[in-house]
Backbone as CSV, one residue per row, in Angstrom:
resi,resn,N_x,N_y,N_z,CA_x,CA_y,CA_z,C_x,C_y,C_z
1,UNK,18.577,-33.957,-25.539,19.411,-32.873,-26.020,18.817,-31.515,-25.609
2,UNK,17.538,-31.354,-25.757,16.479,-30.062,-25.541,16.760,-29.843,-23.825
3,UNK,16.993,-30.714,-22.912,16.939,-30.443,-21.579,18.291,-30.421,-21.185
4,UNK,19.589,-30.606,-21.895,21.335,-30.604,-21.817,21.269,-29.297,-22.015
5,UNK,20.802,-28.520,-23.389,20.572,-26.975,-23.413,20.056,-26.538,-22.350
6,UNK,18.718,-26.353,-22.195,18.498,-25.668,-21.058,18.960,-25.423,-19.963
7,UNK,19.374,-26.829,-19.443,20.246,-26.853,-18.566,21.389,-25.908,-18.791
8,UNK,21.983,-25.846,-19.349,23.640,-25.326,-20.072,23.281,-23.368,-19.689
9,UNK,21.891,-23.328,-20.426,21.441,-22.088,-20.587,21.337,-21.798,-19.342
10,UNK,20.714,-22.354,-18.170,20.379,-21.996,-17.091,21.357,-22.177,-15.873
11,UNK,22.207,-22.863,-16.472,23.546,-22.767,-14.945,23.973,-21.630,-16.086
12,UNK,24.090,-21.541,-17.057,24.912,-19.785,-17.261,24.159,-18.758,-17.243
13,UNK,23.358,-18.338,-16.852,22.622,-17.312,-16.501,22.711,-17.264,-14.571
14,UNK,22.397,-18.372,-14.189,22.665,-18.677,-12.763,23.689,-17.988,-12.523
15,UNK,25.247,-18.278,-13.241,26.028,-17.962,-12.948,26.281,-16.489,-13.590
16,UNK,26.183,-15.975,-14.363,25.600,-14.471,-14.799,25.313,-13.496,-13.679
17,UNK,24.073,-14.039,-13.063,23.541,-13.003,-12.118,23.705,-13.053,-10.786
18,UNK,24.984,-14.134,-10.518,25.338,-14.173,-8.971,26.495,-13.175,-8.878
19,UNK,26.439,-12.501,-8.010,27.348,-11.620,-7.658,28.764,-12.308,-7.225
20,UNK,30.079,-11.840,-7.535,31.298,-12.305,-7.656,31.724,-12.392,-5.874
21,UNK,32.117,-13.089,-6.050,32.647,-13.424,-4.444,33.679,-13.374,-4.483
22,UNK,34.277,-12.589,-3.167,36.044,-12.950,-3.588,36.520,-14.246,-2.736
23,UNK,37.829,-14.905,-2.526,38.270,-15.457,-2.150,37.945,-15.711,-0.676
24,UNK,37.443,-16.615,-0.431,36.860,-16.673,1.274,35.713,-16.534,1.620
25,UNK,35.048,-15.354,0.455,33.866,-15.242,0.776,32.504,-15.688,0.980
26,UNK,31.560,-15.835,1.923,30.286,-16.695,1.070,28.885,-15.757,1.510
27,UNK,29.043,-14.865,0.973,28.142,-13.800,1.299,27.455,-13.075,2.339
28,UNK,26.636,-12.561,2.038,26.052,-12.141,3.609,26.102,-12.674,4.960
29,UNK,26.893,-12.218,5.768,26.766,-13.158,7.014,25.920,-12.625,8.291
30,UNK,24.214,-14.114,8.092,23.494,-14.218,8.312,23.271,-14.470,10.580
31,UNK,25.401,-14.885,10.978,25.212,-15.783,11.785,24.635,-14.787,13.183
32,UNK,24.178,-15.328,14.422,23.202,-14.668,15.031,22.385,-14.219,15.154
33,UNK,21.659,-14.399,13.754,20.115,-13.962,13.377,19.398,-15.078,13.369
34,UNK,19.911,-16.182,13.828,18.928,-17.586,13.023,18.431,-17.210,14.933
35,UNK,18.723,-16.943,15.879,18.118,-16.586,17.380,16.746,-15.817,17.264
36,UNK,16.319,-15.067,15.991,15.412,-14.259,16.042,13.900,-14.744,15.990
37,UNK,13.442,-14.443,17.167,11.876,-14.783,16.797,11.285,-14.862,15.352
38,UNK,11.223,-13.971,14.629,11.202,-14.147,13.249,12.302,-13.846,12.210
39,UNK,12.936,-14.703,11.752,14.173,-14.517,11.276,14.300,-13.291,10.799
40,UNK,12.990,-12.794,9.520,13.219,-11.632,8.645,13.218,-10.567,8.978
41,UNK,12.816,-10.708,10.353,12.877,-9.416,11.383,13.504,-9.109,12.635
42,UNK,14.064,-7.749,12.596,14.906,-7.814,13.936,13.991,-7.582,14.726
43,UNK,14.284,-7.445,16.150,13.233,-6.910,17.264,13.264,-5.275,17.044
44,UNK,13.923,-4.573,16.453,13.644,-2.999,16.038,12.505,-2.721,15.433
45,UNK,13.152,-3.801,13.993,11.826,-4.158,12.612,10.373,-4.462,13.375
46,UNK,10.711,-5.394,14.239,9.268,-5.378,15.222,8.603,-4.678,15.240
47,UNK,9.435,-3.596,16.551,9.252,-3.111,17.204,8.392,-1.465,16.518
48,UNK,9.146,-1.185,15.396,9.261,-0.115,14.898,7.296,-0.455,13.858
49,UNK,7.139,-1.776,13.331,5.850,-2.523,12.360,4.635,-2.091,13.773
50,UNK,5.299,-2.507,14.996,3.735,-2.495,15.665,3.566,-1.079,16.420
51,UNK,4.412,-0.630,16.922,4.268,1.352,16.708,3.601,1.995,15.600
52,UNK,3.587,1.473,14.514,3.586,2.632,13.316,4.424,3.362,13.039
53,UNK,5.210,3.033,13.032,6.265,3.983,12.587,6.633,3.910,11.700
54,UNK,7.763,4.567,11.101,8.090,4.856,9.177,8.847,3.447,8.727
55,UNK,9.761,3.215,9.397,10.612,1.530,9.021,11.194,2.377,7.616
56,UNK,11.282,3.259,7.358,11.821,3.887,6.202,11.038,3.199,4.553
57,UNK,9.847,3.177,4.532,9.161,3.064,3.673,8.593,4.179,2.973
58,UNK,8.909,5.607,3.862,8.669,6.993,2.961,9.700,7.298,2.416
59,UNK,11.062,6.452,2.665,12.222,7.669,2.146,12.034,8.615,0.893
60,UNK,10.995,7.574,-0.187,10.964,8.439,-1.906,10.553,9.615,-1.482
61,UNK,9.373,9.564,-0.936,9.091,10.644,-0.220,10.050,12.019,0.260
62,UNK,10.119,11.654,1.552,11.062,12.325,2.292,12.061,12.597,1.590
63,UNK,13.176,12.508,1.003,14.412,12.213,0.299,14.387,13.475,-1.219
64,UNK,13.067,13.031,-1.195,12.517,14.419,-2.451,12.271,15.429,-1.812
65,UNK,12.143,15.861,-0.875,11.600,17.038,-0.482,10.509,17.011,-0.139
66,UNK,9.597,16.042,0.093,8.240,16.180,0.796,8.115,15.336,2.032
67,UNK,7.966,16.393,3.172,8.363,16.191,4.458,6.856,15.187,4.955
68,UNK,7.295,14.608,6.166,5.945,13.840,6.226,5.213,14.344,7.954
69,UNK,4.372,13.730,8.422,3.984,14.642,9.558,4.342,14.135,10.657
70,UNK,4.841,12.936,11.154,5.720,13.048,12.054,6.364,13.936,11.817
71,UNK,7.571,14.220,11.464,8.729,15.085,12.139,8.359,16.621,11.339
72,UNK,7.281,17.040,10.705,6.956,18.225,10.640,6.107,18.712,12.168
73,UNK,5.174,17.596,12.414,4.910,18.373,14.042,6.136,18.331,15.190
74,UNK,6.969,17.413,15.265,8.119,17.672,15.892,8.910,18.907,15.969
75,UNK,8.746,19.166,14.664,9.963,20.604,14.318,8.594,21.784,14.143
76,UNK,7.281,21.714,14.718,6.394,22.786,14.333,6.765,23.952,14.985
77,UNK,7.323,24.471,16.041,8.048,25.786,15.730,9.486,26.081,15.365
78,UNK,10.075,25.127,14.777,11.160,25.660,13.745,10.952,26.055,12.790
79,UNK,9.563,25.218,12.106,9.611,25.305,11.045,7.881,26.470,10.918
80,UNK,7.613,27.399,12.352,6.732,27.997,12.139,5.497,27.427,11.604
81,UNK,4.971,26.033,11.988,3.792,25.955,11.352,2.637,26.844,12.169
82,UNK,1.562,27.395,11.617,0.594,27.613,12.231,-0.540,26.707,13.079
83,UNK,-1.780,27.377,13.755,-2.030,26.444,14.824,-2.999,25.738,13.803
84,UNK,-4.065,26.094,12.517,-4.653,25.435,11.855,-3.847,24.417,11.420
85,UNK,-2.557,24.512,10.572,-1.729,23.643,9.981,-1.374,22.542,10.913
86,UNK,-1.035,22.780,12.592,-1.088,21.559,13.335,-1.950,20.916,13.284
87,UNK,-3.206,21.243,13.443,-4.475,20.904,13.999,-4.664,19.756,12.670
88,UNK,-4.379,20.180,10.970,-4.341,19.492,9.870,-3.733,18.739,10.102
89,UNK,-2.279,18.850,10.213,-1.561,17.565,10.329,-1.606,16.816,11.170
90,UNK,-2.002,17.267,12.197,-2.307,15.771,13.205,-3.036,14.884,13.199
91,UNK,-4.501,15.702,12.047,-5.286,14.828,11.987,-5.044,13.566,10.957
92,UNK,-3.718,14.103,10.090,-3.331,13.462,9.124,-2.180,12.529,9.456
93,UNK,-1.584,12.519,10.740,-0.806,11.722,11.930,-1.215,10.835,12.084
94,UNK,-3.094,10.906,13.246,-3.863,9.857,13.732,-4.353,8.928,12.579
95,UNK,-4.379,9.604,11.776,-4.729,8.958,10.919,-3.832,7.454,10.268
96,UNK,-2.857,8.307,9.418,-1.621,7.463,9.183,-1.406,6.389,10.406
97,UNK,-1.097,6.568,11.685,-0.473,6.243,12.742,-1.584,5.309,13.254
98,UNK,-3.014,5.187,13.050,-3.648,4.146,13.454,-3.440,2.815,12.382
99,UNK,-3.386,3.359,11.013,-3.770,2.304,9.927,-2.178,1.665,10.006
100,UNK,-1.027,2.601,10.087,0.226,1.961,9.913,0.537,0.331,11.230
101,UNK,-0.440,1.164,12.057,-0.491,0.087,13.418,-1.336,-1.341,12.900
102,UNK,-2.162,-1.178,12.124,-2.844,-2.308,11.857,-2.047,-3.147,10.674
103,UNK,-1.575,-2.577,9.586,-0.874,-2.999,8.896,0.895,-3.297,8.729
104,UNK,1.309,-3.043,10.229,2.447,-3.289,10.994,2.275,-4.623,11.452
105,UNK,1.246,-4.742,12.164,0.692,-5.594,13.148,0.225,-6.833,12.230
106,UNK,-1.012,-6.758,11.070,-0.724,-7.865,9.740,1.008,-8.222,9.585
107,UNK,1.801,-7.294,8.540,2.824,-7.655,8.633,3.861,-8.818,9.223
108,UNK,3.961,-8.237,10.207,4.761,-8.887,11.700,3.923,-10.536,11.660
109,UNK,2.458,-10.546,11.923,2.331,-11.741,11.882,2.375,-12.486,10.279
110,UNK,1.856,-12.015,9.351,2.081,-12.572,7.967,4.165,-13.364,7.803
111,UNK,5.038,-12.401,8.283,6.338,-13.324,8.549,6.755,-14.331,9.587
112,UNK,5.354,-13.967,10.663,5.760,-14.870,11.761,5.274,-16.414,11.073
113,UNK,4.207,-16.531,10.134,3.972,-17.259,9.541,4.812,-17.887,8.314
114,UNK,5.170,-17.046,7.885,6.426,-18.079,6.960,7.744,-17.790,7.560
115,UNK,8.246,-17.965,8.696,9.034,-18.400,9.615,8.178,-19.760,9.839
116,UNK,7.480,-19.872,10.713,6.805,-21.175,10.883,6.325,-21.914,9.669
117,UNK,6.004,-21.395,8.166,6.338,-22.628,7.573,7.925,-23.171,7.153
118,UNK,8.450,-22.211,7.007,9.779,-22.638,6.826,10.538,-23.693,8.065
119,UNK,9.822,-23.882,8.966,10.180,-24.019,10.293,9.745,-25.090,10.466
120,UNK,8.841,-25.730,9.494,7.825,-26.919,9.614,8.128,-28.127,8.745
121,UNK,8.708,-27.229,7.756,9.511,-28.194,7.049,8.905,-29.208,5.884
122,UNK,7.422,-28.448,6.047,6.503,-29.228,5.064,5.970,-27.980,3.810
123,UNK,6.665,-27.630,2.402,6.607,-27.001,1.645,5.757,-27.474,0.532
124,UNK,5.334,-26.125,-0.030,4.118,-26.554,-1.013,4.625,-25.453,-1.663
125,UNK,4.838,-24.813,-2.895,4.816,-23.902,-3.854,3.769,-22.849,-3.920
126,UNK,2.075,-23.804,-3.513,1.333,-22.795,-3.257,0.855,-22.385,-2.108
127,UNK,1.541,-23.009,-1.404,1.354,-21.836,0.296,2.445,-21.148,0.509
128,UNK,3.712,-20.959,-0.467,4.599,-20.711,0.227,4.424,-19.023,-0.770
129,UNK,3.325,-19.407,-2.034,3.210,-17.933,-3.111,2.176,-17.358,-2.268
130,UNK,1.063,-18.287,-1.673,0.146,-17.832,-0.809,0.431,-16.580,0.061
131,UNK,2.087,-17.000,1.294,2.216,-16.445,2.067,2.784,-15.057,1.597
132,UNK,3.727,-15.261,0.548,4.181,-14.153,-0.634,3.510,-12.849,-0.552
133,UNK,2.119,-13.409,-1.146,1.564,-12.622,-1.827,0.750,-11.851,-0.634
134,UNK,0.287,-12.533,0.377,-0.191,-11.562,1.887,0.621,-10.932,2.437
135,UNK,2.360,-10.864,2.050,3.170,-10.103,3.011,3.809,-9.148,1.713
136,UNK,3.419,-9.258,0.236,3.787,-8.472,-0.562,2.442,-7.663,-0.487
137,UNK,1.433,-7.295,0.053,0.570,-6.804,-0.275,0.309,-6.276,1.112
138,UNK,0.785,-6.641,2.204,0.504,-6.023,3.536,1.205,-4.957,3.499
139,UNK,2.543,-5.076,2.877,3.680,-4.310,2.858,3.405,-2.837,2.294
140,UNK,2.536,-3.503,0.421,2.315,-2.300,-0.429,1.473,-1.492,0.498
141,UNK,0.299,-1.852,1.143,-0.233,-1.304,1.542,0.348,-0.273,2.788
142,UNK,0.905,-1.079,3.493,1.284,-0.375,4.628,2.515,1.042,4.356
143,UNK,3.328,0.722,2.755,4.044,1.542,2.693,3.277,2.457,1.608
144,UNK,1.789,2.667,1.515,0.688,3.481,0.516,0.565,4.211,1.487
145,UNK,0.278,3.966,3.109,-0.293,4.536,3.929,0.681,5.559,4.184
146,UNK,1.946,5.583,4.806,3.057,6.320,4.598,3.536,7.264,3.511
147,UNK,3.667,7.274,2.344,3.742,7.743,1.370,2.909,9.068,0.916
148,UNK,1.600,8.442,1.572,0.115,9.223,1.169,-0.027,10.207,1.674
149,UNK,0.450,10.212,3.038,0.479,11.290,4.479,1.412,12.347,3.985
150,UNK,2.426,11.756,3.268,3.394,12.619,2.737,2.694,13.919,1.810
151,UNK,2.368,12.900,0.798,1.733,13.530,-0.354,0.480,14.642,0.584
152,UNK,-0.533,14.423,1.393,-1.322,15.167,2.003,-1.159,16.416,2.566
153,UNK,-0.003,16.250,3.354,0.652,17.117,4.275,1.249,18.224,3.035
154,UNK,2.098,17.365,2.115,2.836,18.708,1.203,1.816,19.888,0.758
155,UNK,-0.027,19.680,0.949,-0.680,20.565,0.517,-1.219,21.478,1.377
156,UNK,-0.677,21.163,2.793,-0.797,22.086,4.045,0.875,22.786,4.414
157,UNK,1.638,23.195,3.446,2.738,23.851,4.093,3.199,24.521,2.876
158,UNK,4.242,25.788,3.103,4.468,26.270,2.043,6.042,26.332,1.517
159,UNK,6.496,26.618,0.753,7.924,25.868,0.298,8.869,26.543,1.255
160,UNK,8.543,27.630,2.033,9.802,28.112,2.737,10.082,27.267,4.115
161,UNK,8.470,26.827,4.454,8.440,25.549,5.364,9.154,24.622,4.769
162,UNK,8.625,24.011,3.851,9.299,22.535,3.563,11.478,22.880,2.961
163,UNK,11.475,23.966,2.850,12.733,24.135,2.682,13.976,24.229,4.138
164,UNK,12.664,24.677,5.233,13.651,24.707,6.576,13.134,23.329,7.096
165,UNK,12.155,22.958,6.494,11.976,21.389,7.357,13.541,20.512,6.545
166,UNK,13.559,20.205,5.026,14.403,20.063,4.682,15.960,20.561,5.325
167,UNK,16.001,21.445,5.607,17.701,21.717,6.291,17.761,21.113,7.432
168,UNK,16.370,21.422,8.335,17.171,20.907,9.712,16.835,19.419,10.282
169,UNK,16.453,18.471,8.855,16.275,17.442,8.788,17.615,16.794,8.476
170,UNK,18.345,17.881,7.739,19.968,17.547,7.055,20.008,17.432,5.838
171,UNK,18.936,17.650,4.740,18.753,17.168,3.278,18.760,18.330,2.666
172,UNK,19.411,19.631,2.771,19.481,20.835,2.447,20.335,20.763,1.170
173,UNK,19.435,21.928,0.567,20.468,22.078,-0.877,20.276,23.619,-1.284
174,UNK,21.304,23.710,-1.424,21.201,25.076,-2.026,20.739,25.718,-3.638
175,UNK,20.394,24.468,-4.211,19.355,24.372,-4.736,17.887,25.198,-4.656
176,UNK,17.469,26.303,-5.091,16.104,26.574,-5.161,15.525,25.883,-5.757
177,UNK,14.373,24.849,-5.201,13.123,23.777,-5.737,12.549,25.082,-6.820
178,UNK,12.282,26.396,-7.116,11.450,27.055,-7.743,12.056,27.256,-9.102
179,UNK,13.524,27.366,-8.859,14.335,27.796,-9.913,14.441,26.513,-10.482
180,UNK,15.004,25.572,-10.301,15.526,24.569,-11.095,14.767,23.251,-10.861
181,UNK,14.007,23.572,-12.518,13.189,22.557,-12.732,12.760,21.540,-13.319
182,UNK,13.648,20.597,-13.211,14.266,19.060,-13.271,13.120,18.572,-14.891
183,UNK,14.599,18.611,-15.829,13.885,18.035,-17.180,12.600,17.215,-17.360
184,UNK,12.141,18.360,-18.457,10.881,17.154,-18.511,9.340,17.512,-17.937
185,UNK,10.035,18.448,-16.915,8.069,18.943,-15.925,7.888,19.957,-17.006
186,UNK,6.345,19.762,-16.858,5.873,21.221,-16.949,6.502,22.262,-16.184
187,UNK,6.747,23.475,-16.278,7.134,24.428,-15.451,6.027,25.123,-14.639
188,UNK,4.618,25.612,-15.213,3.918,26.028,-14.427,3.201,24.868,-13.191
189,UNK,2.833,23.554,-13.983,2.452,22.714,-12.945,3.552,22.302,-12.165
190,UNK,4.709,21.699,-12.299,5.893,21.792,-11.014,5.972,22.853,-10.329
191,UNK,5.599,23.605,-10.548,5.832,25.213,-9.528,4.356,25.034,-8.729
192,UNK,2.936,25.238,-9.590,2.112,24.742,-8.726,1.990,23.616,-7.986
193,UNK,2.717,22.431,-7.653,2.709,20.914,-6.798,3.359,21.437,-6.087
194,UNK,4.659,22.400,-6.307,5.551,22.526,-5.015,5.370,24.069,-3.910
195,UNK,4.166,24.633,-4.464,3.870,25.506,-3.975,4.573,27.097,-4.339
196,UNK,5.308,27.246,-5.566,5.904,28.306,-5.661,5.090,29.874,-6.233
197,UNK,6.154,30.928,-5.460,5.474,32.329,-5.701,5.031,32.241,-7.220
């Protein structure tokens, strides 16, 4: 009787948290991806893990208003940086841009590996949390490294910078960051993090 409940309990919750399908539907369609060297990844996703590049793991970042140093040295005379402030951020570039390469490069192989166990067809619960937990943790890391550069850089520029980096990035608001200051902050320390007069 104790395992008819559970059961009962657990196909209705199952069915609870599956998203409604309409007529025809059977969700995501996966077809032409099963061709991919590693399924969970496209050749962009690759491509983009063993560059170093963002894979959009800064957006919190970025998206708030704190620009990161790729595309602040890109836009460094739009956005008037000075030659010390390059010289900072680049070093805060090489930086980012070597470690993102190593932890791109983990990554990429940590899924090439559970592609190949999935692929092998011989499953265990604890190699499969094993592999989990090395590609949930390559990831955190690799998207700490990104994030961080962000956070670094916002203490080498000043808000009229990060306000034209913001526009001609496209994330413009007419919004003054100084004036309106989102429930809840302190007012003098939010004004000091974001650099205001």
């Amino acid at each position: 009787m104790k395992k008819l409940l559970l059961w009962i309990a657990f196909s209705s919750l199952t069915f609870w948290v599956q998203p409604a399908l309409g007529e025809g539907e059977l969700g995501p369609d996966y077809s032409g991806q099963e061709g991919r060297a590693i399924k969970s990844l496209s050749d962009d996703d690759i491509s983009q893990l063993l560059a170093g590049k963002g894979w959009g793991l800064a957006k919190a970042a970025e998206l708030n208003g704190v620009p990161g140093p790729t595309h602040l040295l890109a836009m460094k005379s739009e956005i008037n940086l000075s030659d010390s402030q390059v010289t900072d951020i680049t070093a805060i570039f090489e930086i980012m841009q070597s470690r993102a390469i190593l932890l791109g490069t983990r990554l990429v192989g940590l899924e090439r590996g559970l592609d190949h166990y999935f692929r092998s067809g011989e499953f265990s619960g604890e190699k499969l949390n094993e592999l989990l937990s090395g590609i949930g943790r390559a990831r955190s890391e690799l998207r700490f490294v990104h994030l961080s550069s962000h956070q670094k850089v916002a203490e080498l520029v000043t808000l009229h910078q990060v306000e034209r980096y913001n526009e001609l990035r496209g994330y413009s608001s007419s919004d003054n960051q100084c004036q309106n200051i989102p429930t809840g902050h302190d007012p003098k320390m939010f004004k000091k993090h974001r650099r205001c007069p």
